[in-house]
C-alpha positions as CSV (number, residue, x, y, z in Angstrom):
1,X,0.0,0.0,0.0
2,X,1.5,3.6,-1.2
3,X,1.9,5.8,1.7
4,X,0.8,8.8,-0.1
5,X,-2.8,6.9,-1.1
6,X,-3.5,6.8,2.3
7,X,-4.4,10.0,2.2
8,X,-7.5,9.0,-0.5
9,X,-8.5,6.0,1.9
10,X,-11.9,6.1,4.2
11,X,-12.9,3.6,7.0
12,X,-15.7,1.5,5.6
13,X,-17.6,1.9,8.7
14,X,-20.9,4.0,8.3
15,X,-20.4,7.2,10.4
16,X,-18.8,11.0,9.1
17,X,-15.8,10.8,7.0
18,X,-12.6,11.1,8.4
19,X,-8.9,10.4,7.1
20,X,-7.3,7.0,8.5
21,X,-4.1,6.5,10.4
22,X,-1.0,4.9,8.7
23,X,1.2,2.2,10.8
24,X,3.8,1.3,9.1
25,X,5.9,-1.9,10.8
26,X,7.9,-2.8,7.7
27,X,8.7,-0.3,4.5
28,X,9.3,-1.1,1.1
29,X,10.0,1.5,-0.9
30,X,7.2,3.9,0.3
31,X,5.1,0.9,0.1
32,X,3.5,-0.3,3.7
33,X,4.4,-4.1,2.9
34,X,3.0,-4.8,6.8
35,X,1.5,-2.6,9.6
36,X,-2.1,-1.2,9.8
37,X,-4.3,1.6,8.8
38,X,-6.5,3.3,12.0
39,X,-9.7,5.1,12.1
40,X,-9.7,8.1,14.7
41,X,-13.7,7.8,14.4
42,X,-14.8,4.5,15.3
43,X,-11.2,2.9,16.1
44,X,-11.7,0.3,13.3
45,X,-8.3,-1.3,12.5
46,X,-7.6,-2.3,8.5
47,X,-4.4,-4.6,8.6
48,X,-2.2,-4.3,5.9
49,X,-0.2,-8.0,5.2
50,X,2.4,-8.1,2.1
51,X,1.7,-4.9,1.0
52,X,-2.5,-5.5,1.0
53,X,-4.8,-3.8,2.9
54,X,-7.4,-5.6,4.1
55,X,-10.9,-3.5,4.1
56,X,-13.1,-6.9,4.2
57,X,-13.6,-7.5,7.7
58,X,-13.0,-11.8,6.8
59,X,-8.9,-11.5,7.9
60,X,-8.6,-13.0,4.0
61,X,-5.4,-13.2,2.9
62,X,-5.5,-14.6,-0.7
63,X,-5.4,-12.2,-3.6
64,X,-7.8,-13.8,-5.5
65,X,-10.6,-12.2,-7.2
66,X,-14.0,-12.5,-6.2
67,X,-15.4,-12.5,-10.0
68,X,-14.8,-14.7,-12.6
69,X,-11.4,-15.7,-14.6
70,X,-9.5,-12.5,-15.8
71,X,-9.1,-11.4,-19.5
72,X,-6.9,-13.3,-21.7
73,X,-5.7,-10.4,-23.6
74,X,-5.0,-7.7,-20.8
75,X,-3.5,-5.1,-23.5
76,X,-6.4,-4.8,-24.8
77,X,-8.8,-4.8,-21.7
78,X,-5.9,-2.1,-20.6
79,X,-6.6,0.2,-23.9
80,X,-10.1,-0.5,-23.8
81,X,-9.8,1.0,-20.1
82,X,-7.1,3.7,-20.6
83,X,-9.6,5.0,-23.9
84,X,-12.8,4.7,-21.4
85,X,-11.7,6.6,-18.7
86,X,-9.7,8.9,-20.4
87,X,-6.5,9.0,-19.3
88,X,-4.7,10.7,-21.7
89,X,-3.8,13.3,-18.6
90,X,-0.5,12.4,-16.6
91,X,-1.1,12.0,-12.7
92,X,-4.3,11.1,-10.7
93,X,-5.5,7.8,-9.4
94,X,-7.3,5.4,-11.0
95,X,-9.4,2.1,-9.1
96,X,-9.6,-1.6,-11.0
97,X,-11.8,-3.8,-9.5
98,X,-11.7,-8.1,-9.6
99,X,-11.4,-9.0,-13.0
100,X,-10.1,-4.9,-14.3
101,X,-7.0,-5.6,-12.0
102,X,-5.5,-8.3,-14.3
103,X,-4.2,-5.6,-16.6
104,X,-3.0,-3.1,-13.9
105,X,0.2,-3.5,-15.6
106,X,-0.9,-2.8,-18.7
107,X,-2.5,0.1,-17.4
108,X,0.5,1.6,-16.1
109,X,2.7,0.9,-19.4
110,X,-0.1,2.7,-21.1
111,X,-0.3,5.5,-18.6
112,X,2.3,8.6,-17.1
113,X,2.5,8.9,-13.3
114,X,-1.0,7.4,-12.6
115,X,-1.3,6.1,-9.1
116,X,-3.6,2.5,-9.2
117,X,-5.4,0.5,-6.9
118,X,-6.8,-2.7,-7.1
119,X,-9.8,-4.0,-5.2
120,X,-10.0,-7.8,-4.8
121,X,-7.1,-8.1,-7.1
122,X,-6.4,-11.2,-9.4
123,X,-3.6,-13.9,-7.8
124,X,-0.5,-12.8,-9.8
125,X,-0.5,-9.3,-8.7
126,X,2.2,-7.6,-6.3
127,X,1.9,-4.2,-4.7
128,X,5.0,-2.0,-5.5
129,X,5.6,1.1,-7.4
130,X,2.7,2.7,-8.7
131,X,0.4,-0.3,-7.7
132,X,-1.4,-0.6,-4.3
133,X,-4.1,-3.6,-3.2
134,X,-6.6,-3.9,-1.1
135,X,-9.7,-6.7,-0.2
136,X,-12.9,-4.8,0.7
137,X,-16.3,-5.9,1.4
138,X,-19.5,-4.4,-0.6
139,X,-18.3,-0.6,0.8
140,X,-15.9,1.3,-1.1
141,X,-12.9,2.7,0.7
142,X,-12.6,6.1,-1.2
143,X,-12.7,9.5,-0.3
144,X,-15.3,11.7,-1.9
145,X,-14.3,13.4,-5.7
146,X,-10.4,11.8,-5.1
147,X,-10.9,9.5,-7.8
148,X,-10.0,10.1,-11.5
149,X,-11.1,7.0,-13.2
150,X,-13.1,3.6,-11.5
151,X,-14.1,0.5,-13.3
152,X,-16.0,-2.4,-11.8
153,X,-16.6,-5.7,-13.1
154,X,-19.5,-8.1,-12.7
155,X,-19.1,-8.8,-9.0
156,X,-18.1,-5.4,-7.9
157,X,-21.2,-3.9,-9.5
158,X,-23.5,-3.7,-6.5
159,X,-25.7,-1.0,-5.6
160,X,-23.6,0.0,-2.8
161,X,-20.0,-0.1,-4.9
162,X,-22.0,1.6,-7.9
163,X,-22.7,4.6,-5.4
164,X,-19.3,4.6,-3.4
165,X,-18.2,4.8,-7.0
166,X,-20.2,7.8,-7.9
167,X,-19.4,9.6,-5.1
168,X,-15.3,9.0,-5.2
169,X,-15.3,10.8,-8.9
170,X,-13.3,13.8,-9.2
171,X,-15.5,16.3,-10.9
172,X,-15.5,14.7,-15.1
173,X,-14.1,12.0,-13.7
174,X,-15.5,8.7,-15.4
175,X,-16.9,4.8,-14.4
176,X,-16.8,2.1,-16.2
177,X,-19.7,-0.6,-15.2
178,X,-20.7,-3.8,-16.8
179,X,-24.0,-3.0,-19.1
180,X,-26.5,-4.6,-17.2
181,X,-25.8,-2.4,-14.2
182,X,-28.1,0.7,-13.3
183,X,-26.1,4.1,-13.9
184,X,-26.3,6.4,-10.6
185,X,-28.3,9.2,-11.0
186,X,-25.4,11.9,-9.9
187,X,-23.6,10.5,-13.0
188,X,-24.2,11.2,-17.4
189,X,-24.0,8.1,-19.4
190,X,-21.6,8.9,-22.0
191,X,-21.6,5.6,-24.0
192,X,-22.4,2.0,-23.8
193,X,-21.8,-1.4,-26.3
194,X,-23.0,-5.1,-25.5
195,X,-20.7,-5.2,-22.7
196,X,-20.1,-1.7,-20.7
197,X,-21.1,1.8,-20.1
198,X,-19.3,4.5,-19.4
199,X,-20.3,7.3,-17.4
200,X,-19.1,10.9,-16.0
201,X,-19.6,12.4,-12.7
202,X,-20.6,16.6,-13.2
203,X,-18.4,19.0,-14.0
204,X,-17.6,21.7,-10.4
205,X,-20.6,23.5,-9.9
206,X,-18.3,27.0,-9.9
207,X,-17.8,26.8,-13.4
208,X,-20.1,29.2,-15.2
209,X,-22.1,28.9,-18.5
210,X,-20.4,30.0,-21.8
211,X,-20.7,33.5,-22.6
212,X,-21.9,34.2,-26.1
213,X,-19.1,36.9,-27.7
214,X,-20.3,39.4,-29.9
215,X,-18.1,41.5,-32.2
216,X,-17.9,45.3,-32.3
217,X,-18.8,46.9,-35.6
């Protein structure tokens, strides 16, 4: 877990939003590879074990996803993500959840300086670098409008992910959900195939309407 994502991370627990406390017993690199993240709210404890933290509430310590076998061709489910989510921008982060996380790699080849996190990740992957992990149950551990880019596959589609979702997106900030999910009403459709919509939260509600320009004769 990247110390500085801390900072984007929320205590699952249903009461006012608050930062969480980092414990860091062994450092890798500005990774947490074991220690524990704290909530000064409700004193909930979120252990972090070979560089995974652990949101679920189980004490799981497999990687495994909870969905379905990953993509085969994870270059293109990363392009297919990277052109979805738009991240043509350097910087940011950007969540992959179950079945997304297999190409997290990808991803970041694709991507400048994006920070990513996998939820539920596949088996092979490792935190490290610009990678973090975490297990988490049907609550989403995200700060509100921190988010640049989310997409959730079958299993992670829930009513209560879809709207943790919503409300993590950065203002434009966009969602990728499986087709057959419902599109929170906070958020604009933008497209959809067979397969996936994609979807952007509003723009800041500062930003004022065009100004029509007229032209001195």
């Amino acid at each position: 877990m990247f110390l500085e994502l801390v900072d984007s991370l929320r205590c699952v627990r249903s009461h006012e939003d608050s930062w969480l406390i980092a414990r860091a017993d062994e450092l890798d690199h500005r990774h947490i590879a074991r220690g524990e993240l704290g909530c000064p709210i409700c004193n909930a404890r979120y252990a972090v074990r070979d560089g995974v933290a652990d949101f679920s509430g189980a004490g799981r310590t497999s990687r495994a996803s909870n969905s379905s076998a990953p993509p085969h061709d994870t270059r293109a489910t990363a392009l297919r993500a990277a052109a979805l989510l738009a991240l043509t921008d350097p910087g940011g982060l950007v969540v992959l959840a179950g079945d997304w996380s297999a190409c997290a790699d990808a991803l970041l080849d694709l991507t400048e300086g994006v920070q990513l996190l996998a939820l539920d990740p596949v088996p092979e992957l490792r935190s490290g670098g610009a990678l973090s992990l975490a297990l988490i149950p049907d609550v989403l551990p995200l700060a509100a409008a921190s988010v640049r880019g989310i997409a959730l596959d079958a299993a992670h589609a829930t009513p209560s992910l879809l709207a943790g979702a919503a409300r993590a997106l950065a203002p434009r900030a966009r969602l990728i959900a499986p087709a057959s999910a419902l599109v929170p009403a906070s958020l604009q459709e933008l497209a959809r195939d067979d397969e996936h919509w994609v979807a952007a939260a509003a723009p800041p509600s500062n930003v004022s309407a065009p100004v029509p320009i007229g032209i001195r004769r």
